[in-house]
DRENKOL-17607 format. One line per field, with one value per residue: residue in three letters; z, x, y of N, C-alpha, C, O in turn. Coordinates in nm, 3 decimals. Example, Ala and Ser with C-alpha at 12.3 -4.5 7.8 and 13.67 -1.06 7.14 Angstrom:
2
resn = (ALA:SER)
nup = (0.780:0.708)
neast = (1.319:1.285)
nnorth = (-0.569:-0.225)
caup = (0.780:0.714)
caeast = (1.230:1.367)
canorth = (-0.450:-0.106)
cup = (0.780:0.787)
ceast = (1.320:1.290)
cnorth = (-0.330:0.003)
oup = (0.846:0.804)
oeast = (1.424:1.341)
onorth = (-0.332:0.114)
end
This chain:
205
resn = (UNK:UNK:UNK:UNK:UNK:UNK:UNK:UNK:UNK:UNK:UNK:UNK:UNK:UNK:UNK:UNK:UNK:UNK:UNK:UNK:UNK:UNK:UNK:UNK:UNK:UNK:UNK:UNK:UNK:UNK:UNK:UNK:UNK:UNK:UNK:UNK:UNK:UNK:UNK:UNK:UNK:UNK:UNK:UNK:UNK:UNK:UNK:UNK:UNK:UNK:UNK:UNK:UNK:UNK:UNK:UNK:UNK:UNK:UNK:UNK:UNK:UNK:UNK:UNK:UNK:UNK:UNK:UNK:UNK:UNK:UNK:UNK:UNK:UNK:UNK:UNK:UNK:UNK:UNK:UNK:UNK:UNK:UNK:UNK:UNK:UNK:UNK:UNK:UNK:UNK:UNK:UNK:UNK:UNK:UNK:UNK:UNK:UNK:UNK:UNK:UNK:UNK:UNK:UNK:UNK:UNK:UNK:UNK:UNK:UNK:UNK:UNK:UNK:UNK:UNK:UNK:UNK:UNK:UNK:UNK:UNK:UNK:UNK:UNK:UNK:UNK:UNK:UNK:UNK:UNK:UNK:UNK:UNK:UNK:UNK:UNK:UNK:UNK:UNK:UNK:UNK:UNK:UNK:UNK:UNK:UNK:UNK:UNK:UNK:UNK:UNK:UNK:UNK:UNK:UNK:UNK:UNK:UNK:UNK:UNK:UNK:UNK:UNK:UNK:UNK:UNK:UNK:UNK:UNK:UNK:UNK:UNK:UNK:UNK:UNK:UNK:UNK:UNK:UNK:UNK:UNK:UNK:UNK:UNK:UNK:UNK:UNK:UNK:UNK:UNK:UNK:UNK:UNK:UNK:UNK:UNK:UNK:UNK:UNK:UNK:UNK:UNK:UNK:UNK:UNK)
nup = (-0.643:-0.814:-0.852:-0.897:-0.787:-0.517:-0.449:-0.443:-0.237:-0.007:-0.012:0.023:0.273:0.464:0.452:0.599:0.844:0.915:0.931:1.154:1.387:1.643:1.554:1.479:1.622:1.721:1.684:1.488:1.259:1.214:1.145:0.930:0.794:0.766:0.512:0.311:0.459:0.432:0.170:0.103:0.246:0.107:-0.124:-0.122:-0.031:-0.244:-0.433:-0.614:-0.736:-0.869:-1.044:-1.044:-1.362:-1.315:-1.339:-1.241:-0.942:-0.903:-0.868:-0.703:-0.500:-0.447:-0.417:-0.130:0.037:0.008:0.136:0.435:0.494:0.513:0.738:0.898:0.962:0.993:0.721:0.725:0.827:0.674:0.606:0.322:0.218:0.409:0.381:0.116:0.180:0.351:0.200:-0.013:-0.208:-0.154:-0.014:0.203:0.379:0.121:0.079:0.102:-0.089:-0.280:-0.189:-0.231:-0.530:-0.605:-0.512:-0.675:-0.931:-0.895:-0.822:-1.048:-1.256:-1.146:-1.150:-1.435:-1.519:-1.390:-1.511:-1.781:-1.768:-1.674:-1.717:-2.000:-2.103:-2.317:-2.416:-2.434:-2.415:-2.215:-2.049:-1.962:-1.851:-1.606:-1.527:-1.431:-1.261:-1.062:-0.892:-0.787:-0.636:-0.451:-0.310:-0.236:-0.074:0.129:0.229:0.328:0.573:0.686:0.762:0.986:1.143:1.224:1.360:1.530:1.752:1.764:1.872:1.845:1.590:1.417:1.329:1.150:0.973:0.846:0.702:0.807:0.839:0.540:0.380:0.197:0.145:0.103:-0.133:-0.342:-0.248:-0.376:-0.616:-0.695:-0.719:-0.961:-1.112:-1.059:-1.188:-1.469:-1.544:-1.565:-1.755:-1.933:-1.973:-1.925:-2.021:-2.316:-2.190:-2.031:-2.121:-2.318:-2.113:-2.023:-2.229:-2.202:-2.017:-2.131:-2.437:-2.661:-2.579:-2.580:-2.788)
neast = (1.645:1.818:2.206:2.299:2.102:2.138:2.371:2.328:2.137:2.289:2.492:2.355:2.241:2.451:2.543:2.347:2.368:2.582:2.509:2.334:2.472:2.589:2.504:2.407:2.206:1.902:1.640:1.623:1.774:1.586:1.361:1.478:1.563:1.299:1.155:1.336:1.322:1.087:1.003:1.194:1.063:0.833:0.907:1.046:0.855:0.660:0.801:0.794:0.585:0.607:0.855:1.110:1.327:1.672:1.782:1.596:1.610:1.891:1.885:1.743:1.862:2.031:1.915:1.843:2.088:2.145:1.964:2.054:2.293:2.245:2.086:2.253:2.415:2.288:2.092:2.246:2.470:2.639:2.983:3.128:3.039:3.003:3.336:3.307:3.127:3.326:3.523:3.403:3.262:2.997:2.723:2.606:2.547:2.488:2.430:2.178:1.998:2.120:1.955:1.669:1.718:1.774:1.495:1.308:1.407:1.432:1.195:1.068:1.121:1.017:0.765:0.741:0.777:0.603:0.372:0.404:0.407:0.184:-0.027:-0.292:-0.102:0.111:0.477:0.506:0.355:0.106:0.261:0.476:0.426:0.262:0.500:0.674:0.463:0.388:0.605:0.650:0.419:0.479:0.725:0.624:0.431:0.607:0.712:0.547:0.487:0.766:0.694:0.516:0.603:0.802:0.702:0.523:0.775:0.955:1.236:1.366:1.339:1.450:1.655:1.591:1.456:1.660:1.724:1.856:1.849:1.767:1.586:1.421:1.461:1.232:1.088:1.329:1.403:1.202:1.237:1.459:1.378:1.218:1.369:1.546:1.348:1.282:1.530:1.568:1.371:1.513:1.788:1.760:1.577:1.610:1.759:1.636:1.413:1.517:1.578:1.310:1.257:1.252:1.069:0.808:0.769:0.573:0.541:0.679:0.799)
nnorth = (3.874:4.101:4.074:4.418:4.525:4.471:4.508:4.760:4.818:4.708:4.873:5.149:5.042:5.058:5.313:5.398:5.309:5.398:5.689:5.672:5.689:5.875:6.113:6.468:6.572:6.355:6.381:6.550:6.399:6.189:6.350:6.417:6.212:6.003:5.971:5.845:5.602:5.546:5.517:5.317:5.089:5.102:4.994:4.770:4.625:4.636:4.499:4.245:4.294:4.500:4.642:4.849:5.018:4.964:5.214:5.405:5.294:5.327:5.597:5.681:5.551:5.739:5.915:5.869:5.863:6.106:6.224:6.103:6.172:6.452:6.409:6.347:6.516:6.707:6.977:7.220:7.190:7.060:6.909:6.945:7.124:7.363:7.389:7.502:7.748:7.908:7.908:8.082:8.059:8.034:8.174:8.032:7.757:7.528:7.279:7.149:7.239:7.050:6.863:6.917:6.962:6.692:6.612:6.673:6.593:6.258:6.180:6.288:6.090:5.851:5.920:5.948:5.678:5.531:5.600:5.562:5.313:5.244:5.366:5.504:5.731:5.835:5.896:6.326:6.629:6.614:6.414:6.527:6.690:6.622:6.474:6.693:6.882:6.668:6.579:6.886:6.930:6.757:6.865:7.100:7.036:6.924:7.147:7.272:7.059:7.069:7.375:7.317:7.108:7.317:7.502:7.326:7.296:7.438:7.626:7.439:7.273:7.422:7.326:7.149:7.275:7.421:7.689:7.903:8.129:8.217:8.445:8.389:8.105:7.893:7.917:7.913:7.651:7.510:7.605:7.529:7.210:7.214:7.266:7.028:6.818:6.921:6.857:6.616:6.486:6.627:6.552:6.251:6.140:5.928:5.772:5.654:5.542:5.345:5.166:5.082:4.957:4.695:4.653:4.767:4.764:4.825:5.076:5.278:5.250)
caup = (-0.670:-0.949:-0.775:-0.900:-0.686:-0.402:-0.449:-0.446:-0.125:0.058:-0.025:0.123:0.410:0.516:0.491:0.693:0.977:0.986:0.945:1.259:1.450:1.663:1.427:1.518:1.733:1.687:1.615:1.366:1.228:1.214:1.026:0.759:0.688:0.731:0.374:0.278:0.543:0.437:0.070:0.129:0.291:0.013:-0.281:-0.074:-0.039:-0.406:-0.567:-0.691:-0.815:-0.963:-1.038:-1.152:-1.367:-1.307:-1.343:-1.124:-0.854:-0.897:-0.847:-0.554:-0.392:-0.411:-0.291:0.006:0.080:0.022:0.309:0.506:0.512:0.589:0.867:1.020:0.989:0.937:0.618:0.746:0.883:0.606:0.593:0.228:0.181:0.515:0.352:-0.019:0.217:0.440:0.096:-0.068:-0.313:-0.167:0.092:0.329:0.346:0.004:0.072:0.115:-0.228:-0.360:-0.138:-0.320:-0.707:-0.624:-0.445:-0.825:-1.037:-0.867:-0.816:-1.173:-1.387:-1.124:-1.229:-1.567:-1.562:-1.305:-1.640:-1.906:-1.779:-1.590:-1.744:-2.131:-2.146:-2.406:-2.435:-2.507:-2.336:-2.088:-1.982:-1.922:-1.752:-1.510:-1.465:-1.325:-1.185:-0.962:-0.788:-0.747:-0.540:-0.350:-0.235:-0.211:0.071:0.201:0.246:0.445:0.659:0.771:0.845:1.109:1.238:1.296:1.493:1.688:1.787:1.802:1.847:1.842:1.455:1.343:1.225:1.034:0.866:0.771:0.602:0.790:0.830:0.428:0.395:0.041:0.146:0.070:-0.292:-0.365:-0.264:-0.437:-0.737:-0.756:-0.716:-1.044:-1.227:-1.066:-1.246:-1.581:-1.610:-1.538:-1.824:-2.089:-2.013:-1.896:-2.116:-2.342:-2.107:-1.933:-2.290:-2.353:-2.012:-2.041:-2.382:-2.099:-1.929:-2.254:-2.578:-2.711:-2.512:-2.553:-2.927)
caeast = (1.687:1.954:2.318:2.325:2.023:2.156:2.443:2.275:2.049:2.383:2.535:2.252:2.217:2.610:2.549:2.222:2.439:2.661:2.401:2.249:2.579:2.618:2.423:2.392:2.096:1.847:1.559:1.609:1.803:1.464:1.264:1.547:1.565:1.219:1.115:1.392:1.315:0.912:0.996:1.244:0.995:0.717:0.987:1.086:0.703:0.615:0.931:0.745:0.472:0.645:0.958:1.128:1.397:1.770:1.781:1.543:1.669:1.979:1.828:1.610:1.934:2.105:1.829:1.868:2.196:2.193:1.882:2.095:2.399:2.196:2.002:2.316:2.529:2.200:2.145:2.311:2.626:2.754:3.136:3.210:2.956:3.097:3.440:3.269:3.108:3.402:3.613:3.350:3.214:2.884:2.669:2.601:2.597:2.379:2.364:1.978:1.995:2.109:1.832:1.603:1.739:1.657:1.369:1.250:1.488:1.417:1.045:0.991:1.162:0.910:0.648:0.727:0.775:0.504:0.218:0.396:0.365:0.070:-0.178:-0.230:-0.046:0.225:0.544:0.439:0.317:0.102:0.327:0.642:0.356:0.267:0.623:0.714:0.397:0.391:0.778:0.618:0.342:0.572:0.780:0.517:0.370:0.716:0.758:0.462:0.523:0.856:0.672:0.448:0.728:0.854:0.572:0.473:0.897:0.964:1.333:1.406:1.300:1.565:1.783:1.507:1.417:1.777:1.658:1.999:1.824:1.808:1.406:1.386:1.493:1.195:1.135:1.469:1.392:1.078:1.271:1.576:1.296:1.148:1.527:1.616:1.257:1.333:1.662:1.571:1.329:1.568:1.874:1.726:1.455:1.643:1.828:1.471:1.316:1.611:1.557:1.182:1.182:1.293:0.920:0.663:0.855:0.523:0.460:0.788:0.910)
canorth = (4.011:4.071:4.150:4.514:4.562:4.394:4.574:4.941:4.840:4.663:5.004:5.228:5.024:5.116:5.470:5.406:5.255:5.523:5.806:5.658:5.698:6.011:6.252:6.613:6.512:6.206:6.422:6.602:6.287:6.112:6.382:6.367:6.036:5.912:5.973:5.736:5.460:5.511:5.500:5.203:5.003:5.071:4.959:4.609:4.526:4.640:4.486:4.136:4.307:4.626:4.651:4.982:5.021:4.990:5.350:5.477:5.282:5.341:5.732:5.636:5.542:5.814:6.025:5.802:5.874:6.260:6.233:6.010:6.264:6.599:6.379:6.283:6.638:6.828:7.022:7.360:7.135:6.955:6.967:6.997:7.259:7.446:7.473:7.610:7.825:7.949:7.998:8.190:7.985:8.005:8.272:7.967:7.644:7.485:7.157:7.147:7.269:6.933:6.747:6.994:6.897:6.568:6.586:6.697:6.455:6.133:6.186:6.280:5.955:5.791:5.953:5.886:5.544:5.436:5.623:5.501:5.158:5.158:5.454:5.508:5.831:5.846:6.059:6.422:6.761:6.587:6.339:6.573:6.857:6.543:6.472:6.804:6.886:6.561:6.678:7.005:6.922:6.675:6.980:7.177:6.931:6.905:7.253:7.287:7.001:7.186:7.456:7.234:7.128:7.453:7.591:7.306:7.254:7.609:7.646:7.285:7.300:7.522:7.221:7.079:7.394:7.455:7.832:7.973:8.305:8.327:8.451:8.330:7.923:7.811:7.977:7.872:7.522:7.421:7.641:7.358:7.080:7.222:7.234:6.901:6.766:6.972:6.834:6.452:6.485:6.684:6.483:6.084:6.032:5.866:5.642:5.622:5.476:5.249:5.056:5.107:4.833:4.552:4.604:4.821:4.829:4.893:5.231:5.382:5.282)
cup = (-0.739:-0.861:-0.792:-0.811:-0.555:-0.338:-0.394:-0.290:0.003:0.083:0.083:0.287:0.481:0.543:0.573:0.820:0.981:0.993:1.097:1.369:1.509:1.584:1.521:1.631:1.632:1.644:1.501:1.234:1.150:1.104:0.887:0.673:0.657:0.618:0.329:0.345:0.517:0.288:0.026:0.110:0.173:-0.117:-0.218:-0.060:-0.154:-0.492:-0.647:-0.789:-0.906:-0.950:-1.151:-1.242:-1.308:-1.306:-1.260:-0.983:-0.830:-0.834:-0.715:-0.426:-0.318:-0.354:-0.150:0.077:0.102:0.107:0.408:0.563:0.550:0.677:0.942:1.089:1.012:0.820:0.622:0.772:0.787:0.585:0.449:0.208:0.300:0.445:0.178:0.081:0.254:0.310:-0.007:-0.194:-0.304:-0.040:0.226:0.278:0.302:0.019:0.027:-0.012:-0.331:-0.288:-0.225:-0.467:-0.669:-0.545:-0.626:-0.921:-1.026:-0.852:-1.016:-1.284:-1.269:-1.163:-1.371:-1.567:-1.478:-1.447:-1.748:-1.890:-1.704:-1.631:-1.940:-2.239:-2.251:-2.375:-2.517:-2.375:-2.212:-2.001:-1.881:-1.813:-1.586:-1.439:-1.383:-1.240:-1.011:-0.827:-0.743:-0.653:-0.442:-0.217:-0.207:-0.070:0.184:0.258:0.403:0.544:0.746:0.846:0.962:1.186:1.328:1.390:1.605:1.773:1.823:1.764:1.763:1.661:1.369:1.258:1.118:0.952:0.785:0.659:0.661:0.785:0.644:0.411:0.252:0.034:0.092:-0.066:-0.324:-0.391:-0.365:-0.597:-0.795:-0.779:-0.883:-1.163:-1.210:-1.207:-1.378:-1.643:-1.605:-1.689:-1.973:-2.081:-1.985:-1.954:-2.180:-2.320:-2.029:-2.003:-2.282:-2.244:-2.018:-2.120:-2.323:-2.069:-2.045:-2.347:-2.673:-2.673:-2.526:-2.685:-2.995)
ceast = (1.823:2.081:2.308:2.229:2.033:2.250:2.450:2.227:2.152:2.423:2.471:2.250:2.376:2.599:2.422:2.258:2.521:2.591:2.344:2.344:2.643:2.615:2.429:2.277:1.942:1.721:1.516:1.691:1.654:1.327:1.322:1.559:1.446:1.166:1.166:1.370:1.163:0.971:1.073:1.162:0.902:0.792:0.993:0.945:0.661:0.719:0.871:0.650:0.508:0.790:1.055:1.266:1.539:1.808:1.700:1.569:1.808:1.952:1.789:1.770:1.999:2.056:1.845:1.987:2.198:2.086:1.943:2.200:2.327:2.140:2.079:2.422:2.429:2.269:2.272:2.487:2.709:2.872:3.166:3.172:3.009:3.233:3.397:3.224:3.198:3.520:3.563:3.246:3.046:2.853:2.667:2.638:2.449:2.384:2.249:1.942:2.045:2.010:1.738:1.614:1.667:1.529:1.306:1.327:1.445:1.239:0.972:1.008:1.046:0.808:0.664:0.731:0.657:0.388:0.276:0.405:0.244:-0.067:-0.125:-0.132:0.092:0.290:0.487:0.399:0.243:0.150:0.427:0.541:0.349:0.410:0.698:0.565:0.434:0.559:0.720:0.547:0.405:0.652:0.698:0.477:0.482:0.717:0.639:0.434:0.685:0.795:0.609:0.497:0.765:0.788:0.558:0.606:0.987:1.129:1.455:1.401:1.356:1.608:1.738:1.482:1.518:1.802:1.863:1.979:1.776:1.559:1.375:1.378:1.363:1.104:1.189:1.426:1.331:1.125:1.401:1.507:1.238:1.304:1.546:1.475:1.261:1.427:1.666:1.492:1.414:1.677:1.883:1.644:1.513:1.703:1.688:1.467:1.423:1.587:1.429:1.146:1.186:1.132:0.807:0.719:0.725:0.457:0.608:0.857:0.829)
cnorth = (4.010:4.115:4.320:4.557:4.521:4.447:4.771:4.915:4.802:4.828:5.131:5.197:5.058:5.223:5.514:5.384:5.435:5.667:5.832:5.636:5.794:6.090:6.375:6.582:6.380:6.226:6.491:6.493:6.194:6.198:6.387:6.254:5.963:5.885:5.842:5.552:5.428:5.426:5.359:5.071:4.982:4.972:4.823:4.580:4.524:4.550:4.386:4.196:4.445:4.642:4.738:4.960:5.008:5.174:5.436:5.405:5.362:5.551:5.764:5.604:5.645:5.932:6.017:5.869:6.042:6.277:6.201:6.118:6.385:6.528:6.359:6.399:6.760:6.918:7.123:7.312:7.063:6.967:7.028:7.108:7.377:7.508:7.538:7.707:7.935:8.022:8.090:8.166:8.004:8.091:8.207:7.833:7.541:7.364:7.096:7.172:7.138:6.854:6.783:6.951:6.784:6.563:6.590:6.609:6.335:6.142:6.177:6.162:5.887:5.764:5.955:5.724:5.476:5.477:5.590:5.344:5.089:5.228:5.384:5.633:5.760:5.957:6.200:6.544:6.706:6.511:6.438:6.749:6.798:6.551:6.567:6.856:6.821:6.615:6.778:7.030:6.827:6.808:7.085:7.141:6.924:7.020:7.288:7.215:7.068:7.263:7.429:7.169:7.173:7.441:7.527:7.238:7.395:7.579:7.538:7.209:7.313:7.444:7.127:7.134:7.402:7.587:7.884:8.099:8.375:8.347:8.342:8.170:7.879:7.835:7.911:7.724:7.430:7.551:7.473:7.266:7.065:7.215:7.110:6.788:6.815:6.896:6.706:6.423:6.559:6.594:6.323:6.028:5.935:5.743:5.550:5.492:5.339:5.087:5.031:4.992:4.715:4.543:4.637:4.837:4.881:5.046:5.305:5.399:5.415)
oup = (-0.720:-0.786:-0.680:-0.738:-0.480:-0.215:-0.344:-0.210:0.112:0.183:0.182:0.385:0.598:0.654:0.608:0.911:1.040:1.070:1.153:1.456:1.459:1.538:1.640:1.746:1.515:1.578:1.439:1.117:1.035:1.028:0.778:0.555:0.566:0.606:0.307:0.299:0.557:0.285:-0.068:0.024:0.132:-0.187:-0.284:-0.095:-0.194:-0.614:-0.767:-0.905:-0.999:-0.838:-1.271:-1.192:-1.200:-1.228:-1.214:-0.892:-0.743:-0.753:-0.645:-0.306:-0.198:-0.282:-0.069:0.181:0.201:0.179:0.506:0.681:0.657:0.760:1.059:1.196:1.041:0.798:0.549:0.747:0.808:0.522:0.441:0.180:0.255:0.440:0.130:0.076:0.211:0.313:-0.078:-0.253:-0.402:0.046:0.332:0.188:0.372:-0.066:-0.062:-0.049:-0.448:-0.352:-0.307:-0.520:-0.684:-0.542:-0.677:-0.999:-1.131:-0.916:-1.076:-1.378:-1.339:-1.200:-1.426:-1.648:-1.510:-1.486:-1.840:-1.984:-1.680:-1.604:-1.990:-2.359:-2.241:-2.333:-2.629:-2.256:-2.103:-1.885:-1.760:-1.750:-1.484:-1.333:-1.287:-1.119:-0.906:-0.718:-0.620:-0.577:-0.330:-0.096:-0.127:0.029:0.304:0.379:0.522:0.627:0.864:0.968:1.056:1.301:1.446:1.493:1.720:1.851:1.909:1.658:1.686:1.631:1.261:1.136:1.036:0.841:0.664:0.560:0.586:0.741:0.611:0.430:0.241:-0.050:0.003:-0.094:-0.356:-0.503:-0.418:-0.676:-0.876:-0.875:-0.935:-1.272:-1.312:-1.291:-1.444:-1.762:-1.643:-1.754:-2.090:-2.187:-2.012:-1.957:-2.127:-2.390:-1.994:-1.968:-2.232:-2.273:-2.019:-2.104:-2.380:-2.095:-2.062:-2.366:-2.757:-2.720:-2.458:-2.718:-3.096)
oeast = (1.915:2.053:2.309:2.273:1.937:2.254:2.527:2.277:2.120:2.389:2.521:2.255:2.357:2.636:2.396:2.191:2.502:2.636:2.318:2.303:2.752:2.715:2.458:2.319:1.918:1.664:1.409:1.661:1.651:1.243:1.268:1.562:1.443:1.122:1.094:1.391:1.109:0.984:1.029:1.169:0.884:0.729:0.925:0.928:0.617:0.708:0.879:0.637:0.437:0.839:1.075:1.334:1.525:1.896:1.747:1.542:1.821:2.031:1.808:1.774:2.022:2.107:1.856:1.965:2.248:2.112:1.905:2.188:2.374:2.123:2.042:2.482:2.462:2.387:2.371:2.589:2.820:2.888:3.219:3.250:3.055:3.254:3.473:3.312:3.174:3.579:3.635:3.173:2.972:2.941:2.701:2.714:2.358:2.308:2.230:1.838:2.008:1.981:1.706:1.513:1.546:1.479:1.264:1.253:1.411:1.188:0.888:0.931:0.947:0.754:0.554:0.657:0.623:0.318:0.195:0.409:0.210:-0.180:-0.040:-0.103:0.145:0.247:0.437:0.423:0.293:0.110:0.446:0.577:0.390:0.436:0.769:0.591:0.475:0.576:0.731:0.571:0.354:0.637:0.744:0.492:0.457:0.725:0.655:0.360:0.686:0.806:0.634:0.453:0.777:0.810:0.564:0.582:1.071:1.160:1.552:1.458:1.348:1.611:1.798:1.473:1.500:1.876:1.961:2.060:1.758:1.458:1.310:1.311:1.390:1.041:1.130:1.414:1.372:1.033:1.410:1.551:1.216:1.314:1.566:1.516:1.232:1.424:1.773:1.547:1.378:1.686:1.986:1.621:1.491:1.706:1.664:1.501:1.381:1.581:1.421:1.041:1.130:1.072:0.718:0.736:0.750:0.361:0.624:0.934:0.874)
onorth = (3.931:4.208:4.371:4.645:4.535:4.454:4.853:4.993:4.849:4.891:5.185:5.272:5.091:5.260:5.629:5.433:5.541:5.751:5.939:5.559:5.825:6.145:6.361:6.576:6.352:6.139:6.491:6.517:6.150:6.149:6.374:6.220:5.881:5.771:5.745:5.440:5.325:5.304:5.292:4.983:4.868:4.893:4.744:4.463:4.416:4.539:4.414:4.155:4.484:4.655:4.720:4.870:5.066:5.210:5.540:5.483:5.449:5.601:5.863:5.629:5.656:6.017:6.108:5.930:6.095:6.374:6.264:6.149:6.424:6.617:6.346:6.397:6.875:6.942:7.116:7.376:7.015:7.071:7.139:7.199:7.482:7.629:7.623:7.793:8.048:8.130:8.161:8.246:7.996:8.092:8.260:7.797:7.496:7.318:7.013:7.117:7.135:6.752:6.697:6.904:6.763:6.450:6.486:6.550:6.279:6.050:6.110:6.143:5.864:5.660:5.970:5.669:5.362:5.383:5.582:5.265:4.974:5.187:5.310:5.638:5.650:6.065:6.197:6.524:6.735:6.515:6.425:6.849:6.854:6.608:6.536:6.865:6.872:6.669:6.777:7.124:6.836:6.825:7.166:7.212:6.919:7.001:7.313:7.267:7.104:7.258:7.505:7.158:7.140:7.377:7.570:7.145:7.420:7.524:7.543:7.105:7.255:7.464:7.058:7.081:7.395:7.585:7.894:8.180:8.492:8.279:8.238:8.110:7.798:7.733:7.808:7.673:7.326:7.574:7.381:7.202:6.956:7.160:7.045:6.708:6.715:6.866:6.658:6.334:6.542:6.532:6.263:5.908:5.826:5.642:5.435:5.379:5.235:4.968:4.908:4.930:4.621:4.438:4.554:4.957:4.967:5.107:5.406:5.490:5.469)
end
C-alpha cells in the first residue's frame, strides 16, 4: 500500500479512536459510524483487486471522519456548528447538512469511476444521470432507515434522527445529497479524468 494511503487510513483510524471515546451515548454512536466501519471493511478486502483512485479515497476518508464526529457529538451537538448557531449564522445546528453534501459528493466520483472502468459507459448524459441518480437512492434508503429507527426506538432515536424539530430535515437532506453529487461532477471531473489515465486512459481520453 503506497504511503499516502497509509497515511489517509493511519489518519482515520485516530479520529476513530477518539470518536469511540465518551461519545454522547454509544448508541447512537454506532448507527453513525457504521456506514464508515462497513464501507472501510469492504475497501481493505477489495483493495488488491480494485483499487480506486487517490482521489476518491482521499474523499472516502473524509466522509469517514465527518461520520465519525456527528457519531461521537451527535449531529444536533456539534460544537462549531452550536456557536454559528448561537451567533446567528444559522436557525440550528447544520452540521447534518455537511454529512448530507457528502453523502452525495463521495458516493457519486464512486459511481463514476467504478462504470467508467468497469461498464462500457462513457462520459456523457447517462453517465453524469447515473452519477447523481446512484447518491440519490443511497439517501433515499438512508432516509428511510432513520425513519425505522425512529419508530422501533421511539424516543431513544431522537439523536439519530437529528431533524431538531425542523419538519422539512429530511427534504433538505436528500436536497444537499443531490448539490453535494452535482457539484462533485461540475467541479472533479477533471481531476477525476486526470487520475483515471493511471488505471483506463483509453475510456477517459
Amino acid at each position: 500500500m503506497p504511503n499516502y494511503l497509509r497515511s489517509l487510513l493511519a489518519f482515520v483510524g485516530v479520529v476513530f479512536v477518539w470518536s469511540l471515546v465518551r461519545p454522547h451515548d454509544y448508541m447512537t454512536w454506532l448507527l453513525e459510524v457504521f456506514p464508515a466501519l462497513i464501507g472501510g471493511a469492504i475497501l481493505i478486502v477489495t483493495y488488491r483487486r480494485f483499487r480506486f483512485t487517490n482521489l476518491v479515497y482521499t474523499l472516502i476518508a473524509i466522509h469517514a471522519v465527518i461520520l465519525m464526529i456527528g457519531g461521537h457529538y451527535t449531529y444536533a451537538e456539534v460544537p462549531p456548528f452550536n456557536w454559528l448557531r448561537d451567533a446567528g449564522v444559522f436557525a440550528r445546528n447544520d452540521y447534518d447538512k455537511v454529512g448530507h453534501l457528502a453523502q452525495g459528493l463521495v458516493p457519486a466520483l464512486i459511481t463514476r469511476e467504478l462504470l467508467l472502468r468497469t461498464s462500457p459507459l462513457r462520459r456523457g448524459k447517462w453517465l453524469t444521470t447515473l452519477c447523481i441518480a446512484v447518491p440519490g437512492a443511497i439517501s433515499a434508503a438512508y432516509e428511510i432507515f432513520e425513519w425505522w429507527v425512529s419508530v422501533a426506538t421511539g424516543s431513544a432515536g431522537d439523536a439519530f434522527l437529528g431533524t431538531q424539530g425542523y419538519v422539512w430535515d429530511t427534504q433538505s437532506d436528500m436536497l444537499m445529497c443531490f448539490i453535494g453529487a452535482a457539484a462533485a461532477l461540475l467541479f472533479l471531473s477533471r481531476w477525476h479524468d486526470a487520475q483515471l489515465e493511471e488505471y483506463v486512459p483509453q475510456r477517459v481520453s
